[in-house]
C-alpha positions, 0 to 999 in steps of 0.5 A: 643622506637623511633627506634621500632616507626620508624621500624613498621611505615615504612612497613605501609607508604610502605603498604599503598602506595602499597594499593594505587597503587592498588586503582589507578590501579583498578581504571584506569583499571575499568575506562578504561573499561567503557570508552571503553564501552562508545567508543563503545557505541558512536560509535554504536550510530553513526553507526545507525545515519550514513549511516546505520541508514540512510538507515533504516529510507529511508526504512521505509520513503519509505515503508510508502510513497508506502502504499496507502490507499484502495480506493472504488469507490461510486456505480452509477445508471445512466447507469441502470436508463437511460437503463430502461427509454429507454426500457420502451420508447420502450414498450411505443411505441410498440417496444416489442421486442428490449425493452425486452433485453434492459430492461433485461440488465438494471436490470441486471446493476442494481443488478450488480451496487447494489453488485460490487465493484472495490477495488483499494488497494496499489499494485493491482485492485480486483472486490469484492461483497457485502456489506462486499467485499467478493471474486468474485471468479475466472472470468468466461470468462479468467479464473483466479482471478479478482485481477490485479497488477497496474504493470501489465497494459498495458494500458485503456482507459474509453469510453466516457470521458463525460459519461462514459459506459465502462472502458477497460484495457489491463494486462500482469498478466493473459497472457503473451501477454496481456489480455483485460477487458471491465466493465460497468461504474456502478461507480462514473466515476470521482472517477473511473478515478482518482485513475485509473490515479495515480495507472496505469498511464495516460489514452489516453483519457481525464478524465470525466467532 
């Protein structure tokens, strides 16, 4: 009885060891995978964190830095008000006919100053219309559309500083040898003249009082 006890537990002390072994092995080997995985894991985690983590959080830091907001210069009516006081000036003295055109432009800077817009957005100036800044469509004189890169300028300058009438610019977008512009200041000259500096750079003149 004891010999036949002793004959059948062996094999199972023998089964169960190999069981456990089996245990042990599929453990070690389905450890083994998931700490590959969790190495793997780290290891990408440290690669986004790195250099090339890095790179992309520059990127999208410097996308961030270079989207300006759009800036709109306020209408300004001085310009068409102080023409019109001089043409009625002229009228008052019987000095017809100078007061006529003189006259003439002020209401035309007076409809243009109520209309046109100078949108300044993250990468270009465009001259819109209306209330709801529609195209203004292809400019008249040099042809083309009345959008120009800021990387396009070459230089402007506003005249006069104090009182500003006329902005001028030079652009290489419409010719390759530059194109000049010359606009009535029917804006607030202050406002024109700083986002004018940080979009296109330093003007040779001072900036308005």
């Amino acid at each position: 009885m004891g010999g036949v006890l002793l004959s059948t537990t062996t094999p199972l002390s023998s089964h169960n060891k190999e069981v456990s072994g089996l245990v042990r092995d599929f453990k070690s080997s389905l450890y083994g995978k998931v700490v590959s995985n969790q190495s793997c894991l780290r290891k990408n985690i440290i690669t986004v964190h790195g250099t090339k983590g890095s790179g992309v959080v520059a990127s999208v830091l410097e996308r961030r830095v270079q989207n300006r907001e759009t800036v709109i210069p306020d209408p300004d009516y001085r310009i068409p008000i102080v023409l019109l006081g001089f043409s009625g000036g002229l009228a008052y003295t019987n000095n017809l006919l100078p007061a006529a055109p003189v006259g003439l432009l002020g209401l035309l800077l007076l409809f243009q100053t109520t209309r046109v817009r100078f949108v300044f957005d993250n990468e270009a100036l465009e001259v819109k219309v209306g209330q709801q800044l529609e195209d203004s469509g292809t400019n008249v004189f040099v042809g083309g559309k009345n959008r120009w890169k800021y990387s396009t300028f070459v230089n402007w300058e506003f005249w006069w500083p104090n009182f500003p009438i006329l902005v001028y610019f030079k652009e290489r977008q419409t010719k390759p040898e530059g194109q000049i512009h010359f606009f009535p200041v029917i804006f607030n000259g202050k406002q024109l003249y700083d986002v004018m500096v940080e979009r296109a750079g330093p003007s040779k003149t001072s900036g308005p009082k």
